[in-house]
N, C-alpha and C positions, 0 to 999 in steps of 0.2 A: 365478832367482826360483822356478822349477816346483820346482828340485831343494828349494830349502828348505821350501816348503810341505809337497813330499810327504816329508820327515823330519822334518816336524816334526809331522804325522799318523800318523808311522808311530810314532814315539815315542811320541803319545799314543795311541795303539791299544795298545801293546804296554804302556803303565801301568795302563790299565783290563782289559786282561787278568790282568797280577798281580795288582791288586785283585782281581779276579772269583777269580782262586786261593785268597787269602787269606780270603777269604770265604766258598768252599766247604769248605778248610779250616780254619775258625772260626779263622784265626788273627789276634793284636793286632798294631798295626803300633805303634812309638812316636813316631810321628810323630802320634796323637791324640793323645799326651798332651804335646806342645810348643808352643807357639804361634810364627806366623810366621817369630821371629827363632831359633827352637831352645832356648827358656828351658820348662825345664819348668814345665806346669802343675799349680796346685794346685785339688785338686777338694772344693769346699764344698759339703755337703746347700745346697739352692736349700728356703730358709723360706717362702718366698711358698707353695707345694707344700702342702696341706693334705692332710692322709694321711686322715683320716677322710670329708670330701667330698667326698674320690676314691673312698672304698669306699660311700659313701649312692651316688653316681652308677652305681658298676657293680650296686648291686643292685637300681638300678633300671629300670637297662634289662635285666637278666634278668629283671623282674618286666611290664615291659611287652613282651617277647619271649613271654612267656607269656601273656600278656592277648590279643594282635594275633588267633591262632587262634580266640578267641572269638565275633570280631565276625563279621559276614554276611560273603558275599561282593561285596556292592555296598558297602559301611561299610569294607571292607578293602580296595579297588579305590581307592575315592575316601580313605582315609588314605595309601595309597601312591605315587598321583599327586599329592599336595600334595604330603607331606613326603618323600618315597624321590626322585619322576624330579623332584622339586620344580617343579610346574608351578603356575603362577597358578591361583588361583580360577576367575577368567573362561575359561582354558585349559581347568580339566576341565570345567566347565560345558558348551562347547560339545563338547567329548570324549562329555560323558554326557547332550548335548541338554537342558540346565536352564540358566537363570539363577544369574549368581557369588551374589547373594542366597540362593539355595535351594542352592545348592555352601556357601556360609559358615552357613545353619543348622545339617545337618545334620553340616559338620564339628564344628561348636561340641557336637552333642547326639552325636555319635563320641565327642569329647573326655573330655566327661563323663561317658560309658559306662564310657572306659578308666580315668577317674580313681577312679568309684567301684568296679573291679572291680579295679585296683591297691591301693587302701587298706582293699579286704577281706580282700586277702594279709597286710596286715600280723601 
């Protein structure tokens, strides 16, 4: 039983190292392109994929990448604890000794900071 456990880790050690090879050497395996039983597969543009809503989305997180330096350093403290280590309202409240109430104002008037200093980029 030991003997076949440890050949049968040792095989998969030694397949994730070829992989790790292949990978440092950017090379294709064709075994992406077959499914389970070895029928190759056919690869269809996926429609659901909106090409356009994908590029409003990346130009708008470079636009709020650029906004974020704007704010203070308290207004950028308290957006990074919400949304970045994502911590509850009530979490940075006691973090910045305030009430989730006055943590939820000021992110709302944060918000609208960013919104109005984003749609000035436009």
């Amino acid at each position: 039983m030991r003997e076949q456990y440890a050949d049968f880790y040792k095989e998969k050690e030694r397949w994730r190292y070829l992989q790790k090879l292949d990978t440092n050497h950017k090379l294709l395996s064709l075994e992406g392109f077959t499914d389970s039983e070895g029928n190759v597969l056919d690869f269809v543009v996926d429609e659901a994929v909106d090409v356009a809503e994908t590029v409003v989305h990346a130009v708008m997180v470079d636009r709020l990448k650029a906004a974020l330096p704007l704010l203070s350093d308290g207004e950028l403290a308290l957006i990074q604890a919400i949304f970045f280590e994502e911590l509850s309202e009530r979490e940075v409240g006691l973090r910045l000794g305030m009430t989730q109430s006055v943590v939820n104002k000021r992110k709302a008037k944060i918000l609208a900071k960013l919104r109005k200093i984003i749609e000035n980029k436009i």
